[in-house]
C-alpha positions as CSV (number, residue, x, y, z in Angstrom):
1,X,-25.6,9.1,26.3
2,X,-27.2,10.3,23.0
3,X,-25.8,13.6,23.4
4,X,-22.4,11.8,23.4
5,X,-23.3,9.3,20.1
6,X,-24.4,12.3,18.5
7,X,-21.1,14.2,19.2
8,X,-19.4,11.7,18.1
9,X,-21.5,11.5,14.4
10,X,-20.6,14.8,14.2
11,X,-16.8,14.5,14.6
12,X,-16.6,11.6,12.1
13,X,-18.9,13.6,9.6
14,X,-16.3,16.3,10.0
15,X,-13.4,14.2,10.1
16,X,-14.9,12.4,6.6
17,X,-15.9,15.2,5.2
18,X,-12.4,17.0,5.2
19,X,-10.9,13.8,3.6
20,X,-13.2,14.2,0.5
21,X,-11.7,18.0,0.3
22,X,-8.4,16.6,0.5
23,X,-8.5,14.1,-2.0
24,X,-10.2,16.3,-4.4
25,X,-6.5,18.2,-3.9
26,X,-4.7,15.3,-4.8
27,X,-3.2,15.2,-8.3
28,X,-3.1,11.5,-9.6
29,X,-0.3,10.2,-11.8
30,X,-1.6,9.6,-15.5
31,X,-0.2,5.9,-16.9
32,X,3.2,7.4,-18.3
33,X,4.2,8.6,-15.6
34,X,2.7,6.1,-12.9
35,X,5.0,3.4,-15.0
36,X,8.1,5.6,-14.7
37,X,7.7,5.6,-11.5
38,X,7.1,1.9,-10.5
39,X,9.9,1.4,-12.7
40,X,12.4,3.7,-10.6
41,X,11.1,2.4,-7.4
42,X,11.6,-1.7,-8.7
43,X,15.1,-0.3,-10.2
44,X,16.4,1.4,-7.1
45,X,15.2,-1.7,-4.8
46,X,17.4,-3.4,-6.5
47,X,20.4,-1.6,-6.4
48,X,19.8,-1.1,-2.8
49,X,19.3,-4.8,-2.5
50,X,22.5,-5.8,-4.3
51,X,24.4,-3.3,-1.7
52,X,22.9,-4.9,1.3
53,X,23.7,-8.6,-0.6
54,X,27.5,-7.9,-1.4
55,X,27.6,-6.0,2.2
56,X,26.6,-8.8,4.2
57,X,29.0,-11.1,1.8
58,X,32.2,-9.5,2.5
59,X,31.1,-8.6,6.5
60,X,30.5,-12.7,6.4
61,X,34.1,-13.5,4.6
62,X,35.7,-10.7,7.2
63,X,34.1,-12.9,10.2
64,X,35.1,-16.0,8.7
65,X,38.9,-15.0,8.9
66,X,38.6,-13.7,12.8
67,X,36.9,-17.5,13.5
């Protein structure tokens, strides 16, 4: 049984250890660009939300004709 807790120490050491090395990889956006971003994201959410909106309109209007 300890054989098998300490097995599995070692996997999550491993496991945590290759994390830290990959996050240490990672390359962060500074403030500028972190706002540009959030901006595009919050802009193209709504465009994508005024599509679905006048879609779901016009497929409603459509339905109502056929009723």
């Amino acid at each position: 049984m300890a054989a098998q807790t300490d097995a599995k120490k070692g996997k999550m050491s491993t496991y945590f250890k290759g994390v830290k090395s990959e996050m240490k990889k990672v390359i962060w956006p500074n403030k500028k660009e972190l706002i540009n971003y959030t901006g595009v994201v919050i802009l193209i959410s709504g465009i994508i939300s005024l599509i679905v909106y006048l879609l779901d309109i016009g497929i409603h209007r459509l339905l109502a004709l056929f009723i």
